[in-house]
N, C-alpha and C positions, 0 to 999 in steps of 0.2 A: 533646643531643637531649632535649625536656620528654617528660614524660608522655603528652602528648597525639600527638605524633609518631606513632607506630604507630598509634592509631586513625585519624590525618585518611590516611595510606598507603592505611591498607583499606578505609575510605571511598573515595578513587579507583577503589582496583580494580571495588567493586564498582557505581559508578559504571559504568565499564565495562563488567564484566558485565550489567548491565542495555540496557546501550545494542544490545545482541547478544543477549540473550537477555529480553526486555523482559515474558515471562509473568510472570516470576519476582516484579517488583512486585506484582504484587495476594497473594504468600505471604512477603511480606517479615514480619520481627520488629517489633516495637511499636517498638522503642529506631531501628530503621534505617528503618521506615517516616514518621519524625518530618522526618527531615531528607531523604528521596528524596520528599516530598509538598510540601516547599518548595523544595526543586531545578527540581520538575516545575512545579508551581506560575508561579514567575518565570520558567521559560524561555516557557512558555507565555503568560503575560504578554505577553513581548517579542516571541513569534512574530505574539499576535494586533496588536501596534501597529505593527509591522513590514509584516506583510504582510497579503492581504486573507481572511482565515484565521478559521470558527467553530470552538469547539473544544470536546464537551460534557464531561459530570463525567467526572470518575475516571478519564481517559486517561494514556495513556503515550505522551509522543513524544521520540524520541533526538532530543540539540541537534547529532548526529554525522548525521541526514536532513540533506536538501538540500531544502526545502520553498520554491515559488515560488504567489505568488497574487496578480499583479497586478489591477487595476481592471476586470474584466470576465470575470477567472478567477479567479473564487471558488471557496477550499476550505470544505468542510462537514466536520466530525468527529462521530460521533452516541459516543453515552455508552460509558464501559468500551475502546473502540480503543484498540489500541499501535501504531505507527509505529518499526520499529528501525534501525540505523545503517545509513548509506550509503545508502537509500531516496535513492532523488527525485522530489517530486513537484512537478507543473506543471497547476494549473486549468486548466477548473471539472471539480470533481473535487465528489460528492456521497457520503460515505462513510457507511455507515450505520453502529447498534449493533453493539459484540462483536463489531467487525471487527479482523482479524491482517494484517498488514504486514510480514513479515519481510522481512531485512537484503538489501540490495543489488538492493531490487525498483526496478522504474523503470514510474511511470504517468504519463501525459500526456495530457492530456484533449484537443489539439485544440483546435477550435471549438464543438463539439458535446458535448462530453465525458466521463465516466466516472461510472457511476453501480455503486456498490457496495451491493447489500442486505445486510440485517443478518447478523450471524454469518458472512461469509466470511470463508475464511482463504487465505492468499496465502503461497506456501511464497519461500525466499530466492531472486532474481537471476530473479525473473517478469516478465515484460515488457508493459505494454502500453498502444498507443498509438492515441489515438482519430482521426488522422489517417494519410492517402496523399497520394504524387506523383502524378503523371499521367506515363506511358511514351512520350507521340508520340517518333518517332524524329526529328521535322525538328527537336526543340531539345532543347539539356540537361537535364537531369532539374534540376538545381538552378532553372533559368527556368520550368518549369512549376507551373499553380497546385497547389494544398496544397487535397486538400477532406475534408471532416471528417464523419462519418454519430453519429459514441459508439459507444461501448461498455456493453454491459449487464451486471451480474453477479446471477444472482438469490441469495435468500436462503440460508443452510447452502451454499453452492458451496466446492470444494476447490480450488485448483488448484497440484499438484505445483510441484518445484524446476524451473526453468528451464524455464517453461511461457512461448511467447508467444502473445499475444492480438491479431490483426487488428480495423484498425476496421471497424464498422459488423456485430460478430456481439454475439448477444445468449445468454449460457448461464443457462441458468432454472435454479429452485430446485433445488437437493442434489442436482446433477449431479457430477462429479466427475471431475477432469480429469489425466492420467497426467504422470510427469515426462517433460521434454525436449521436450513433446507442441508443435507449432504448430496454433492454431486459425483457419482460415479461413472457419469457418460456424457456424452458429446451432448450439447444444447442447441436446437435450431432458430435461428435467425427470427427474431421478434417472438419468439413463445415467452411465456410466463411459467415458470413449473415450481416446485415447491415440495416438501419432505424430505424423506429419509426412506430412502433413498429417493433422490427429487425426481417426480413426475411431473408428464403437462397436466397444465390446467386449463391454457387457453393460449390463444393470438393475442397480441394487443392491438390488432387491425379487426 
């Protein structure tokens, strides 16, 4: 085993750690921020030649996301986002600044698709998907068309662990959304609401 062994080890790990816990980049040490800013760097690279993918400064995105942005589903990335592992995302997706993405959220933009204002945070295993089926009972649900309204997230919005988001609701700015919660309607402007199907609970003022 050379010298170097034990450090490329811990390198990995905390590769990993990052891919899971992806704040922790922007309070990395000078020595480990050298090489996690050209890890990020070239993977980023590859995601934008790869797929139809903006990506602005100083983001964070796990090469462990499942990121898709074909020819007509365009992703946008605004400055400072982290994207963490097992994510998957599917345009057009328009993410803004000092946006949070944690691990094993799943967004889907649809036709229509998802627009995220700045400073949201999106707690792990969030879901949300800017299209529906159509229910007629005379055909299958997989035969009926797909129609697609978006999804809106306003500015400072929270939304808990294992929060899912119906298409075609809009939650405005610094509302803030409880875990487990399903949202089926528009969210007002700094409420708090919660369940299934999510109600208020209260202001935060």
């Amino acid at each position: 085993m050379t010298e170097q062994d034990p450090l490329l080890k811990y390198r990995e790990q905390h590769k990993h750690r990052l891919n899971y816990m992806p704040w922790l980049y922007w309070s990395l040490k000078p020595k480990n921020r050298v090489w996690a800013e050209q890890w990020q760097q070239e993977y980023q690279a590859y995601l934008m030649e790869m797929e139809t993918v903006e990506i602005g400064k100083n983001c964070f995105i796990s090469p462990l996301a499942h990121i898709f942005a074909e020819p007509g589903r365009k992703i946008i990335i605004g400055d400072n986002t982290f994207i963490a592992a097992d994510c998957t995302l599917h345009g057009p997706l328009d993410i803004g600044n000092e946006v949070a993405i944690n691990h094993h959220c799943i967004l889907d933009g649809g036709r229509a698709g998802i627009k995220l204002h700045d400073q949201v945070r999106i707690a792990a295993y969030s879901h949300l998907y800017a299209f529906d089926h159509g229910m007629d009972l005379e055909q299958p649900i997989y035969q009926q068309a797909v129609h697609s309204q978006g999804i809106e997230i306003g500015r400072d919005v929270w939304l808990g662990a294992h929060v899912g988001i119906k298409d075609g609701v809009t939650i405005h700015e610094q509302a803030v959304i409880g875990m487990n919660s399903m949202v089926t309607k528009d969210v007002e402007a700094r409420t708090i609401v919660g369940g299934n199907p999510a109600k208020f609970i209260r202001f935060r003022d």
